[in-house]
C-alpha positions in Angstrom: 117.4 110.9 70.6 116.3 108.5 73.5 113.8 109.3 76.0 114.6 108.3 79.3 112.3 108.3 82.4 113.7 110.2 85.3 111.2 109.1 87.8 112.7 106.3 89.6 109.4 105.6 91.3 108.1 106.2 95.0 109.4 103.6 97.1 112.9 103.7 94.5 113.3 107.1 94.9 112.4 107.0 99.1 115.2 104.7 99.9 117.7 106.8 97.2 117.1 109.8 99.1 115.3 110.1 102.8 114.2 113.4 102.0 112.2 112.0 98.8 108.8 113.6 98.2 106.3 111.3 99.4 104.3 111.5 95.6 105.1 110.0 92.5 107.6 111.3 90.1 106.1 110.6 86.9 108.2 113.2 84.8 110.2 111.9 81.6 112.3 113.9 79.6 114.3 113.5 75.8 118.0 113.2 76.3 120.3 113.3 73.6 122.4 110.4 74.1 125.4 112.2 72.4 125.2 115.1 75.3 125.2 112.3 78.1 128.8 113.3 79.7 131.5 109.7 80.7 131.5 109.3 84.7 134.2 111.7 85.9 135.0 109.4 88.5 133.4 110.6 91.8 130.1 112.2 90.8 126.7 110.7 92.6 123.1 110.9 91.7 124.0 111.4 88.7 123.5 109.9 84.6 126.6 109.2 83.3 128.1 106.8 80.7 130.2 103.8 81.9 132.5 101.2 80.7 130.4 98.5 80.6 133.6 96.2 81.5 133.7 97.8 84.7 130.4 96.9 85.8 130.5 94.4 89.1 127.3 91.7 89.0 124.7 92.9 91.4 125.1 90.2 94.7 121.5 90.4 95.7 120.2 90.4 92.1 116.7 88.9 92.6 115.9 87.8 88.8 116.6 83.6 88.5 115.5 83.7 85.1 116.0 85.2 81.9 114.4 84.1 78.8 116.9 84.1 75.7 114.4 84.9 73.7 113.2 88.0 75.8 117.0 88.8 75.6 117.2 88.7 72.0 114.3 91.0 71.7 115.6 93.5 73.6 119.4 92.9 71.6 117.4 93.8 68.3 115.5 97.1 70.1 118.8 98.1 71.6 120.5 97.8 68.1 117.5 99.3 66.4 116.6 102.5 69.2 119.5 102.6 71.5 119.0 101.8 75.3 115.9 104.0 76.6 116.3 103.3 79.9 120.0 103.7 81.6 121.1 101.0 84.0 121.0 102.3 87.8 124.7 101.2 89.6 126.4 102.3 92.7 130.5 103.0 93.2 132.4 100.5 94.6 136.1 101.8 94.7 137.0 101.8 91.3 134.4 99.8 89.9 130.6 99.9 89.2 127.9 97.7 91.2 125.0 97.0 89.0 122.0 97.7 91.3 119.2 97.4 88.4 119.1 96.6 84.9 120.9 93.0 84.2 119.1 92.4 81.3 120.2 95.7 79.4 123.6 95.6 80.8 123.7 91.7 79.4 122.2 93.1 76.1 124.4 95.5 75.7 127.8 93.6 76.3 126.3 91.3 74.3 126.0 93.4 71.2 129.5 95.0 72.1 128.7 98.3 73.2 131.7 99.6 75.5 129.6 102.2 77.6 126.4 102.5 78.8 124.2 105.4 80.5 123.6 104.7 84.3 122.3 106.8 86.9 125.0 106.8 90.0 123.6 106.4 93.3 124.5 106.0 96.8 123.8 102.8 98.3 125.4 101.8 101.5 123.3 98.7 103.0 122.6 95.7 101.5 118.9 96.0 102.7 119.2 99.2 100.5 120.3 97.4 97.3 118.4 94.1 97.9 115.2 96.5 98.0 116.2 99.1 95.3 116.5 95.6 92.8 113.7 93.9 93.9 111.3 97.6 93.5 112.9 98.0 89.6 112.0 95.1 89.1 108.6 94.3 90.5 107.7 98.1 89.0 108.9 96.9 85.6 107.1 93.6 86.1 110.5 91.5 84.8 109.8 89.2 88.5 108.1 85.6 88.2 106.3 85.2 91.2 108.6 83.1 93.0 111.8 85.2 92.4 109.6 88.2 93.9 108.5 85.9 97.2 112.1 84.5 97.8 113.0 88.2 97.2 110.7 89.8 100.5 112.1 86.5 102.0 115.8 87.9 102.0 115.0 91.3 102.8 113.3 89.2 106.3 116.2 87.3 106.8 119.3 88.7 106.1 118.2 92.5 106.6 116.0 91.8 109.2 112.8 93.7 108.2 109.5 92.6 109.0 106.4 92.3 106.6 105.1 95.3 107.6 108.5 97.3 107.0 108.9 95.3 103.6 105.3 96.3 102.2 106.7 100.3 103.1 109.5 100.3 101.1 108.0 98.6 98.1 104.9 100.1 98.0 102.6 97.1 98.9 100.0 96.0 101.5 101.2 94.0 104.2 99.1 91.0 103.1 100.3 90.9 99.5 103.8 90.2 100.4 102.6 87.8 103.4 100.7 86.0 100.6 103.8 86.2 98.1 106.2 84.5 100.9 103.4 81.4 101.3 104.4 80.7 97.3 107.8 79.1 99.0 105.4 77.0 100.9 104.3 75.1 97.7 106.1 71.4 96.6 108.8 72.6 93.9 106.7 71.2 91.1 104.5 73.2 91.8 107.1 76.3 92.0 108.6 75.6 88.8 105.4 75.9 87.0 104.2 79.7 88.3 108.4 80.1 87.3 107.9 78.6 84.2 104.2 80.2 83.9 102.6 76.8 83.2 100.2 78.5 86.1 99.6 81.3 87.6 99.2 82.9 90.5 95.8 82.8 90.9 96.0 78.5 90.7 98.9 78.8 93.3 97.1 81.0 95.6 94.2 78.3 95.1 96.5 75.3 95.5 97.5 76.7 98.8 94.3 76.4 100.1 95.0 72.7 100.7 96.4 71.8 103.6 98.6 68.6 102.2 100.8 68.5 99.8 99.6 65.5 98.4 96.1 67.2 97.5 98.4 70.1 96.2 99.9 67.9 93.7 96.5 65.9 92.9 95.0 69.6 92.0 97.6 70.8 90.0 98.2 67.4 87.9 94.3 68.2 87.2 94.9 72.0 86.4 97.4 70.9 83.8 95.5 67.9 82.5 92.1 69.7 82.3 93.3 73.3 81.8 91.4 74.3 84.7 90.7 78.3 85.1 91.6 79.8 88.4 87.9 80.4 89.1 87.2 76.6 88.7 90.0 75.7 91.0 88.5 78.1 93.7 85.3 76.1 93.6 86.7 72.4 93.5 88.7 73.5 96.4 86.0 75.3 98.3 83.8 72.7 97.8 86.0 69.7 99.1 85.3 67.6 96.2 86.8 64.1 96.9 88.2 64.7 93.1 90.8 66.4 94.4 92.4 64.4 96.4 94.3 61.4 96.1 92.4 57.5 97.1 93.5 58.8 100.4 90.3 57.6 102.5 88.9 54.1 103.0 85.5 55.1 104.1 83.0 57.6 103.4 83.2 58.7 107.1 86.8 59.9 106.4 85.8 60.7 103.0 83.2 62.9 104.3 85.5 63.7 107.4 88.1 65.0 104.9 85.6 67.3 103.3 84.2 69.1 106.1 88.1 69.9 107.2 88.7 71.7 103.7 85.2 73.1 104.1 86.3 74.5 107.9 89.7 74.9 106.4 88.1 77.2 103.7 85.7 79.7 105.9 88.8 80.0 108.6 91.3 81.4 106.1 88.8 83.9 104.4 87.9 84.9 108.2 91.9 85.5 109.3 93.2 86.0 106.2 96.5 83.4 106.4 96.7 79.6 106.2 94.5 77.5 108.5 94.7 73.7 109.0 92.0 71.6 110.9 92.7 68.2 112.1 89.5 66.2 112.8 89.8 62.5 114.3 86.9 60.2 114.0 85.0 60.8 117.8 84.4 64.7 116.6 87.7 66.2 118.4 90.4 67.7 116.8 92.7 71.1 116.5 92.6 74.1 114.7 96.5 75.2 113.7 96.1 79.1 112.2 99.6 80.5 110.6 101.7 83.3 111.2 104.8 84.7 109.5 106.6 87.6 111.7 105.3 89.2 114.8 103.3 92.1 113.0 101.1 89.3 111.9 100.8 87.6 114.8 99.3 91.2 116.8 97.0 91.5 113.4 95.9 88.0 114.3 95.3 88.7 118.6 93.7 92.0 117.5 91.2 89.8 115.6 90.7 87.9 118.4 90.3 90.7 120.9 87.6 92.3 118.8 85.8 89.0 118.0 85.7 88.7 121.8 84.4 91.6 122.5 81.1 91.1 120.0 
């Protein structure tokens, strides 16, 4: 016997069915893999076993990276328990679409199994499957950071959904996924290590408080040499400390200069909640550049505004 959870999981189960209950299933059940009947060929919403040669690769899978030794893991505890939780595809004529579950469909071929349970489900829009993998996954926690942020970046772009409409459908707040999506902004050193977890993202979110990417790298070579703690990166960076940066100034003017921006730099983001840069020259003047990444954010920031006007 294999238990097998049947709660796909608010925002899954939402965009499965429109008429989804808005709480959470949380309801598991025993299934007797034995009594689990083959796909019949046209049945939906429904678990069924499935050739697992007639599975089609999932286009929009979100996952970069799998660990072979994660994979072997889950090999042995396949071989060992059976597979606990079925794979989730969709028909596509006469084949199978994987929608969730690569690594247990990967496992399983791997160890030569020739079906697998699935649950059937109707998906007709790409935003629809882009969403449905990128929820299993970010529920089961199998997403590096950066897979996750380029993830909410292709639901932007090619299905045309905004943050606000992305943080519905995958249960989030609106700024979590606008501070996943600044993780792209990083140099690709830097990305490679929250993929690799050399760092996490506590350090990256830290790192991002910079506005250069030559401090960003100057930080992070110290993170890795020192093993610096996210909480000590947060104060080297709120502080300014010249450590951080590179022998970029000549004089303590711009030295000091250079401090007082990050300082500014600092206080502004905390206050609007999205990267801020300040650009000081030496006679005092200067801009203030504030980021924005759709229009929902941009009416969050001139909200701001309006009521800090009308203090």
């Amino acid at each position: 016997m294999s238990k097998m959870k049947t709660g796909l999981g608010r925002g899954l189960g939402a965009l499965i069915n429109p008429n989804f209950d808005k709480g959470v299933l949380t309801e598991s059940i025993t299934v007797n893999e034995a009594e689990i009947k083959r796909d019949d060929g046209e049945s939906i919403d429904v678990l069924a076993k499935i050739p697992t040669n007639n599975i089609l690769p999932n286009p929009y899978q979100p996952r970069t990276n799998f660990e072979i030794g994660a994979l072997d893991e889950l090999k042995n505890s396949i071989i060992e328990n059976g597979l606990i939780q079925p794979i989730t595809v969709r028909r596509v004529d006469k084949h199978f679409e994987l929608v969730s579950g690569e690594r247990r469909l990967r496992a399983s071929k791997e160890i030569g199994l020739k079906d697998i349970p699935a649950y059937i489900i109707k998906v007709d829009t790409k935003e629809a499957m882009l969403a449905l993998s990128l929820i299993e996954n970010v529920q089961r926690e199998d997403l590096n950071p950066i897979e996750i942020a380029t993830t909410y970046r292709k639901l932007m772009i090619e299905c045309d959904l905004s943050q606000e409409e992305i943080a519905k459908k995958v249960g989030k707040e609106r700024s979590t996924i606008t501070n996943s999506m600044r993780l792209l902004k990083l140099p690709n050193k830097i990305q490679n290590a929250l993929i690799d977890a050399t760092i996490s993202a506590g350090h990256a979110r830290a790192i991002l408080s910079l506005a250069d990417e030559t401090s960003q790298l100057a930080i992070f070579d110290r993170i890795i040499k020192e093993k610096l703690s996210v909480r000590n990166v947060e104060k080297l960076v709120k502080a300014g400390t010249p450590q951080i940066h590179t022998k970029k100034s000549t004089s303590d003017k711009n030295s000091l200069d250079y401090i007082s921006n990050a300082s500014i730099e600092s206080t502004l983001r905390g206050i609007f909640g999205t990267k801020v840069i300040c650009k000081q020259k030496k006679d005092g003047a200067g801009s203030i550049s504030i980021d924005f990444y759709s229009e929902d954010e941009l009416e969050r920031l001139l909200e701001l505004f309006e009521s800090i006007d009308n203090q």
